[in-house]
NUKOL-215885 format. One record per residue: residue in one letter; chain; x, y, z of N, C-alpha, C in turn. Coordinates in steps of 0.2 Angstrom, whole numbers. Atoms other than C-alpha are relative to their C-alpha. Layout:
> A  A  X  Y  Z  X  Y  Z  X  Y  Z
...
This chain:
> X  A  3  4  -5  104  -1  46  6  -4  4
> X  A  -4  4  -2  114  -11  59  1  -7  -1
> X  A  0  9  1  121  -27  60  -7  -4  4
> X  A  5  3  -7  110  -32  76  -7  2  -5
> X  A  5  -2  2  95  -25  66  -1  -6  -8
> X  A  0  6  5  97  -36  49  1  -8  3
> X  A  1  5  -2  101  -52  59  -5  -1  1
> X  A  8  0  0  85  -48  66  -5  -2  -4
> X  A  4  1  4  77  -47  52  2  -7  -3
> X  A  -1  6  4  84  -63  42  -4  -4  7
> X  A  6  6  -4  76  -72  59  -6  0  2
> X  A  9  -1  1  60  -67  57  -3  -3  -5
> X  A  2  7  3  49  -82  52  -3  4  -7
> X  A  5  -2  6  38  -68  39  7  -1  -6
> X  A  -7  -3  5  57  -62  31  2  -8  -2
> X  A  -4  7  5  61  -82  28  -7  -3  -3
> X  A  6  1  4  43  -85  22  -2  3  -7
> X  A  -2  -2  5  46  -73  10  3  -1  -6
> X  A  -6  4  3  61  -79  5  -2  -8  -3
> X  A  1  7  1  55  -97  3  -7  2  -5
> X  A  5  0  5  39  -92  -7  2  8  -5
> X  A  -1  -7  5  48  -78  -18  -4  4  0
> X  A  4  -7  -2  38  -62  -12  5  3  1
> X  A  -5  -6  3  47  -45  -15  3  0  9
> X  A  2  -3  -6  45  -42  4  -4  -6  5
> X  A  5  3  -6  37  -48  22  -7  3  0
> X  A  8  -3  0  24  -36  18  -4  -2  -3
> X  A  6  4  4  16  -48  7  -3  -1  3
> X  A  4  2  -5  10  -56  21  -5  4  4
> X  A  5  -4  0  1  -40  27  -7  1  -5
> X  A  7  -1  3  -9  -37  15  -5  -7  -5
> X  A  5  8  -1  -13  -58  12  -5  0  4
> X  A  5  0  -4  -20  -55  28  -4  5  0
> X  A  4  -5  0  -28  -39  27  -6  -3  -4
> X  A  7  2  7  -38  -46  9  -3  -6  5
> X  A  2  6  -3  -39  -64  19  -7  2  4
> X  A  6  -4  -4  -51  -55  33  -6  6  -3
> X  A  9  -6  2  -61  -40  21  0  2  -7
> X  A  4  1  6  -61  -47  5  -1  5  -5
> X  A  2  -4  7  -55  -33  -6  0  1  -6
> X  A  -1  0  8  -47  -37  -20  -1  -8  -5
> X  A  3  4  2  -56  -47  -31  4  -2  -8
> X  A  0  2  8  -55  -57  -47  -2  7  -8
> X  A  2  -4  3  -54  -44  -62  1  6  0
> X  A  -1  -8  -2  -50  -28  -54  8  3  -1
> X  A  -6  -5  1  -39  -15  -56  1  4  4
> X  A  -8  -2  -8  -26  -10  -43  5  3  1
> X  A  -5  -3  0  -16  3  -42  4  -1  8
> X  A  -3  3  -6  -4  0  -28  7  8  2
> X  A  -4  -6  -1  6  16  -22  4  0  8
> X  A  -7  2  -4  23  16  -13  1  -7  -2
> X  A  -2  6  2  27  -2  -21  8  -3  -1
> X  A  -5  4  0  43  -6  -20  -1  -2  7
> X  A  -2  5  5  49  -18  -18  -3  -3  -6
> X  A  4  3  5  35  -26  -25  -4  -4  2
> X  A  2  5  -5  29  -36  -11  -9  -2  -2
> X  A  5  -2  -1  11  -30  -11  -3  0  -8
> X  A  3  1  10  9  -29  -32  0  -8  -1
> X  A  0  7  0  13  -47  -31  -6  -4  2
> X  A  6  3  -5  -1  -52  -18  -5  3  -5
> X  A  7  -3  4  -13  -41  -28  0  -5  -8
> X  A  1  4  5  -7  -50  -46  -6  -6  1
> X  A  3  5  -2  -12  -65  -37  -9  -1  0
> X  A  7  -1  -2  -29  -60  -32  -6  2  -6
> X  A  4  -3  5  -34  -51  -48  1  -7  -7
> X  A  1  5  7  -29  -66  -61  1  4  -6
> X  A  -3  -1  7  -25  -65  -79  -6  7  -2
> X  A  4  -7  2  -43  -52  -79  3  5  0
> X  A  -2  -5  -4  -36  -39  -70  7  3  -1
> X  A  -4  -5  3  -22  -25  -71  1  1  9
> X  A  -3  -2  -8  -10  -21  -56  5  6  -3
> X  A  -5  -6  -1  -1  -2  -56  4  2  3
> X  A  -6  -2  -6  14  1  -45  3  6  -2
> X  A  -3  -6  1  20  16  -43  4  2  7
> X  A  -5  -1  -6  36  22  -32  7  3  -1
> X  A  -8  -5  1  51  33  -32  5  -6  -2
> X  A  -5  5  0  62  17  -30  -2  -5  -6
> X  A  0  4  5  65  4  -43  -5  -6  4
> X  A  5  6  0  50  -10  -41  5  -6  -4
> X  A  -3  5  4  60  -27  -44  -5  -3  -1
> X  A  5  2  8  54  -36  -58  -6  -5  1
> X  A  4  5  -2  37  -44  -58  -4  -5  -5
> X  A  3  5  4  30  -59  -68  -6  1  -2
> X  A  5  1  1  16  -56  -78  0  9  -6
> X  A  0  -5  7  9  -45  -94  -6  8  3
> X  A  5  -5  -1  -5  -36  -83  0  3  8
> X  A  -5  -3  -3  10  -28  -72  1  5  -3
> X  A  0  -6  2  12  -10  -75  6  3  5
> X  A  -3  -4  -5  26  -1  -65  3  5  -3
> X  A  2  -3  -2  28  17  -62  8  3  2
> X  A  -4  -5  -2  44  27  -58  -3  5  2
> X  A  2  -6  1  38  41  -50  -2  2  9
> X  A  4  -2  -8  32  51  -32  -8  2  -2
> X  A  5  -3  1  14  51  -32  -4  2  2
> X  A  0  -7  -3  12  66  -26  0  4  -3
> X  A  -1  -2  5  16  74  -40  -5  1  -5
> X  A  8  -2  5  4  80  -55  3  -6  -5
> X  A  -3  3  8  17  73  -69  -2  -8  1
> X  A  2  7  2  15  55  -61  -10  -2  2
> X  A  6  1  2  -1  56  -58  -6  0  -7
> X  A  2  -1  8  -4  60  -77  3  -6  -3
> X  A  -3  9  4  5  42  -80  -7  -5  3
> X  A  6  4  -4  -9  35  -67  -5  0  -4
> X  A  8  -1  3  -25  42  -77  3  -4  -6
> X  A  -2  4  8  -16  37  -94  0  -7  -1
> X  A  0  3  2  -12  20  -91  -9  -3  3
> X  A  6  2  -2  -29  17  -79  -7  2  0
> X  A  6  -3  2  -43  29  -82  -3  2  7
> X  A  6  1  -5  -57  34  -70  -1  -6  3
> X  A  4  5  1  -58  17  -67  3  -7  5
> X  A  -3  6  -5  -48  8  -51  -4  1  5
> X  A  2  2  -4  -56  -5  -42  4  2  9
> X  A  -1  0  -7  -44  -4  -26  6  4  0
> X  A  -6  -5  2  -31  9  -22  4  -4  8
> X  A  -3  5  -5  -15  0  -10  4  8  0
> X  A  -7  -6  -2  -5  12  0  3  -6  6
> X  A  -5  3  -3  9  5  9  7  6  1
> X  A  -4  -3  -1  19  20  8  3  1  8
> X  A  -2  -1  -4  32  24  20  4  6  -2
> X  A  -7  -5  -2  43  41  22  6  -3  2
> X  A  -9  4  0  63  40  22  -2  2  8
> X  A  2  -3  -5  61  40  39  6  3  5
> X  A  -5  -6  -1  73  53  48  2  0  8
> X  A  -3  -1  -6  72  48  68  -3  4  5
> X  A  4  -6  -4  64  63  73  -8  0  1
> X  A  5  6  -3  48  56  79  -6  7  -3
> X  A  6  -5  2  36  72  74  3  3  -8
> X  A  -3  -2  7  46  75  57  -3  -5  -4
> X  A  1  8  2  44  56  53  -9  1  -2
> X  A  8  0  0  23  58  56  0  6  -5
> X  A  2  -2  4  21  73  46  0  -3  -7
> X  A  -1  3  8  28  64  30  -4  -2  -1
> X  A  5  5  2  18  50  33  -5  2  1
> X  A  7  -4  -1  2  60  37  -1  4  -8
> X  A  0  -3  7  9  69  19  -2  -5  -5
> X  A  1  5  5  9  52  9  -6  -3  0
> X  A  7  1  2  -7  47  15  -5  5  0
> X  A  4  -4  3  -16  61  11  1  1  -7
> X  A  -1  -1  7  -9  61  -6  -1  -6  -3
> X  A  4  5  2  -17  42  -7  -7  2  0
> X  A  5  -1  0  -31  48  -1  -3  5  -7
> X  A  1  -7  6  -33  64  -14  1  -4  -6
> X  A  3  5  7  -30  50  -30  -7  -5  3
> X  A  6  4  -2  -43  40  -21  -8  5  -2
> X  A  6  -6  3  -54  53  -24  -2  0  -8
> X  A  2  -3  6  -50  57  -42  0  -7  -5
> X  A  0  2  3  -49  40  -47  -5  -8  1
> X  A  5  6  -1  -57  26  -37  -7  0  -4
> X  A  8  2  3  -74  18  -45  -6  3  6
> X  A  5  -2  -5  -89  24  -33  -1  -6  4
> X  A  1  5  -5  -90  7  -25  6  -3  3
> X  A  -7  4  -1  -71  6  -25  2  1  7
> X  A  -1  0  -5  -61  3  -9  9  2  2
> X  A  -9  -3  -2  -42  8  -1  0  -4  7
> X  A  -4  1  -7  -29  0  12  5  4  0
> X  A  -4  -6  -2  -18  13  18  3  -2  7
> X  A  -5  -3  -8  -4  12  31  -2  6  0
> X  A  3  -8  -2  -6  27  42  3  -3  7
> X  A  -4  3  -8  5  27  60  -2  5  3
> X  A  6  -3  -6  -6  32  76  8  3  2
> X  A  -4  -7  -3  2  49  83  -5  5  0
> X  A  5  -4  1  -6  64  84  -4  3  -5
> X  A  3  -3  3  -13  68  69  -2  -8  -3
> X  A  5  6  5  -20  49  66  -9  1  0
> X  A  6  0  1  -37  53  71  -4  6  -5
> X  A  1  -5  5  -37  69  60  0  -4  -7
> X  A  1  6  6  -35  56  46  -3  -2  -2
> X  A  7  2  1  -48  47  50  -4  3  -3
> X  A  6  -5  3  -58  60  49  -2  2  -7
> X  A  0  -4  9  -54  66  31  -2  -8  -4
> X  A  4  6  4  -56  47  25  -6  1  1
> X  A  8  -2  -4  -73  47  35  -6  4  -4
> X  A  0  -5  4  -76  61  23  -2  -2  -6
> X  A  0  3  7  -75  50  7  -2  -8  -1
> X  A  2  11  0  -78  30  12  -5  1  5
> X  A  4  1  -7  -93  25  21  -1  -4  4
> X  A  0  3  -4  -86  11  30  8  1  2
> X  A  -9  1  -3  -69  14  39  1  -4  6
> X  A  0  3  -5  -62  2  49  10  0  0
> X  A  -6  1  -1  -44  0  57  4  -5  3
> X  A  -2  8  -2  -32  -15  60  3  1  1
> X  A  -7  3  -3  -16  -23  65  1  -5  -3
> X  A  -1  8  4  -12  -39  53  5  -4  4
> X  A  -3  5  -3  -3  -52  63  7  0  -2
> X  A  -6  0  1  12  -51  52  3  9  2
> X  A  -4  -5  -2  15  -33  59  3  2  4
> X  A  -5  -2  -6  29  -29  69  -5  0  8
> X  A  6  -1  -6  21  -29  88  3  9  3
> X  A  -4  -11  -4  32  -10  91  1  4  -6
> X  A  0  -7  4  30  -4  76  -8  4  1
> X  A  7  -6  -1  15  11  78  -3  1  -6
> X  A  5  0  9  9  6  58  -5  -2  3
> X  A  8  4  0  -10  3  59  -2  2  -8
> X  A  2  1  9  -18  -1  41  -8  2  2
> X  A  5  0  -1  -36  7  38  -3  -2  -7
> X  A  4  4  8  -49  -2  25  -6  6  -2
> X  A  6  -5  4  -63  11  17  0  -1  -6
> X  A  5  2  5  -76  7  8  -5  4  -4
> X  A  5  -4  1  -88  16  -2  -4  -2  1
C-alpha cells in the first residue's frame, strides 16, 4: 500500500474510532450499522462469520450474541485474538471441503446467521478482481445452503459489476426477502454493496 494511501487511512474518522473502541477493523462499524437497521443477529444465536480477519465483524457479532451464543470465524489469514470462551476461529479457505468439515463439526446444521465480508487479494485488474469476488460469494452462499437454520439469515459483501445481478438471482433462489444496501461507514468509491437475505 502507499504512503499517501495509509495516511489516508489513519485520517479517517471510522479507522480512529476503531482504534479508540478496540475493533479489530473499521469494518465493525459496517456491520454495527447493517444489524442497527435489520436486526439480524440476535441474542443467543450462532454465527459463523466467513472471511474474518482481522476480526472486526466477530467482534460486533460477540457483542450482539452475549454469553448464550457462539461466534465462528473462519479465514486464510490469522484472526487476531479475541475475548471471550464462545469465540471459535478457523484457519482455513472456506471454499474448501476440509474447512468446511471444521464448520459442521464445531457448529452443526444449526447457524442462526452466516457473515460474509470476504474480500479476494485483489490484483487490479478490474474483471479478474470481480470474478474472485463473485467466487467467494458463491461459496458463502453454497454453506448457506448446507448449513443455515430454515429461518436463518446472511450479510454478504458482493461488488456491483457485471455479474452483480447474476448474484442476486442465485440468492433470490434461496432467501425470501433480499434486499441490498450501502452502510454509511462505506467508503463513498468503493463499488462494495452488502445484501441482507432472509428466509
Amino acid at each position: 500500500m502507499s504512503k499517501k494511501w495509509n495516511k489516508e487511512r489513519k485520517e479517517e474518522p471510522y479507522y480512529k474510532m476503531a482504534k479508540k473502541e478496540s475493533y479489530h477493523s473499521r469494518a465493525s462499524y459496517k456491520l454495527l450499522q447493517l444489524n442497527n437497521k435489520f436486526k439480524i443477529i440476535q441474542k443467543g444465536d450462532i454465527v459463523l462469520d466467513l472471511g474474518a480477519a482481522p476480526g472486526g465483524w466477530s467482534q460486533v457479532a460477540l457483542e450482539k450474541v452475549g454469553e448464550e451464543g457462539l461466534v465462528v470465524g473462519v479465514d486464510l489469514q490469522r484472526i487476531k485474538p479475541i475475548e471471550g470462551d464462545n469465540f471459535i476461529g478457523i484457519m482455513g479457505d472456506f471454499t474448501q471441503e476440509e474447512t468446511l468439515d471444521q464448520i459442521l463439526e464445531i457448529t452443526g446444521k444449526k447457524v442462526d446467521v452466516i457473515l460474509s465480508d470476504a474480500s479476494p487479494q485483489l490484483s487490479g485488474v478490474k474483471d479478474v478482481d470481480q470474478v474472485r469476488a463473485l467466487d467467494l460469494a458463491l461459496g458463502a452462499l453454497r454453506i448457506s445452503g448446507l448449513i443455515l437454520k430454515p429461518h436463518g439469515s446472511l450479510i454478504m459483501k458482493a461488488f456491483q459489476g457485471e455479474e452483480f445481478e447474476n448474484l442476486l438471482k442465485e440468492i433470490k433462489k434461496e432467501f425470501k426477502t433480499v434486499k441490498t444496501t450501502k452502510p454509511p461507514s462505506s467508503r463513498k468509491k468503493s463499488v462494495e454493496m452488502y445484501v441482507i437475505a432472509r428466509r
